[in-house]
C-alpha positions in Angstrom: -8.5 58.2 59.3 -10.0 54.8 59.8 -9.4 52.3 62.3 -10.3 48.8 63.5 -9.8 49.3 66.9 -11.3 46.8 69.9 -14.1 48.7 72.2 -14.8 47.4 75.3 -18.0 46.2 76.7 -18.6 43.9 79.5 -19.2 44.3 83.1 -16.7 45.5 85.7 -13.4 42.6 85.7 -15.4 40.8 82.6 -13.9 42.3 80.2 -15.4 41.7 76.6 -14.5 43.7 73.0 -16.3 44.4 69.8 -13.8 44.3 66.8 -15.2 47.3 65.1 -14.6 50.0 62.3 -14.4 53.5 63.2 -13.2 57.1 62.6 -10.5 57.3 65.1 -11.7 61.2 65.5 -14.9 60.0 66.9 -13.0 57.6 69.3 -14.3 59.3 73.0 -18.1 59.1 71.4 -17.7 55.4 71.0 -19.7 55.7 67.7 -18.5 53.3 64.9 -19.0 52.5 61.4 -19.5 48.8 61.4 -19.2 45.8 63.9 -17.2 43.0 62.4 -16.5 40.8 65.4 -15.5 40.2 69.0 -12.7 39.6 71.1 -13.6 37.7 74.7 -10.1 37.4 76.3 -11.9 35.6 79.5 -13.4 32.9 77.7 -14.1 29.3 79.0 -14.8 25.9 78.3 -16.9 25.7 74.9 -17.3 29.9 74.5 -16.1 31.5 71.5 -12.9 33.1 72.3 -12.6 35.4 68.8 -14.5 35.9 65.8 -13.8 38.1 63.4 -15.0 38.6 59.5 -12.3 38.5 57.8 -13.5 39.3 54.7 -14.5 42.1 55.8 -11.0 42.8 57.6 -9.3 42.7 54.5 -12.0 44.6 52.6 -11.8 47.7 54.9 -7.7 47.3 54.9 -8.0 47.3 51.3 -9.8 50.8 51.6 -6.9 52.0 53.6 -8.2 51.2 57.3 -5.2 51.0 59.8 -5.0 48.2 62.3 -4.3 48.8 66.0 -1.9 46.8 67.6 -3.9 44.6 68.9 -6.3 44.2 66.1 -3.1 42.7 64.3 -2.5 40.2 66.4 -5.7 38.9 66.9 -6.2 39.1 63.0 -3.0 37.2 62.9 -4.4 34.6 65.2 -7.6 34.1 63.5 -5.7 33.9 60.4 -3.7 30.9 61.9 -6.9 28.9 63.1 -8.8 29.3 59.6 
């Protein structure tokens, strides 16, 4: 099955996610199908705090890609400032 899932990155307390496409069988090798944004929950002043393609959110649910829970409510949100 499909995912968009977040996948962390960052340093240690700097917590930053990559919005990204994967098979959630391959989940533990942190391998992915494609990058389609990022999620940087620390975010100050002028940074970007999400960005996400949604084009190609909606492309890859079309397909039958499930969101994670979080994933939804961060689509939601970006949904809301477009």
């Amino acid at each position: 099955m499909v995912v968009i899932r977040l996948q962390r990155g960052g340093s240690k307390k700097r917590p930053f996610y990559h919005v990204v496409v994967a098979d959630s069988r391959r989940a533990l090798s942190g391998r992915y199908i494609e990058d389609i944004g990022f999620y940087n929950p620390i975010a100050q002043g002028n940074e970007v705090k999400l960005n996400l393609n949604l084009d190609k959110v909606t492309e890859w649910v079309g397909k039958g890609a499930q969101l994670s829970d979080r994933v939804k409510k961060l689509v939601k949100d970006a949904k809301a400032n477009a």
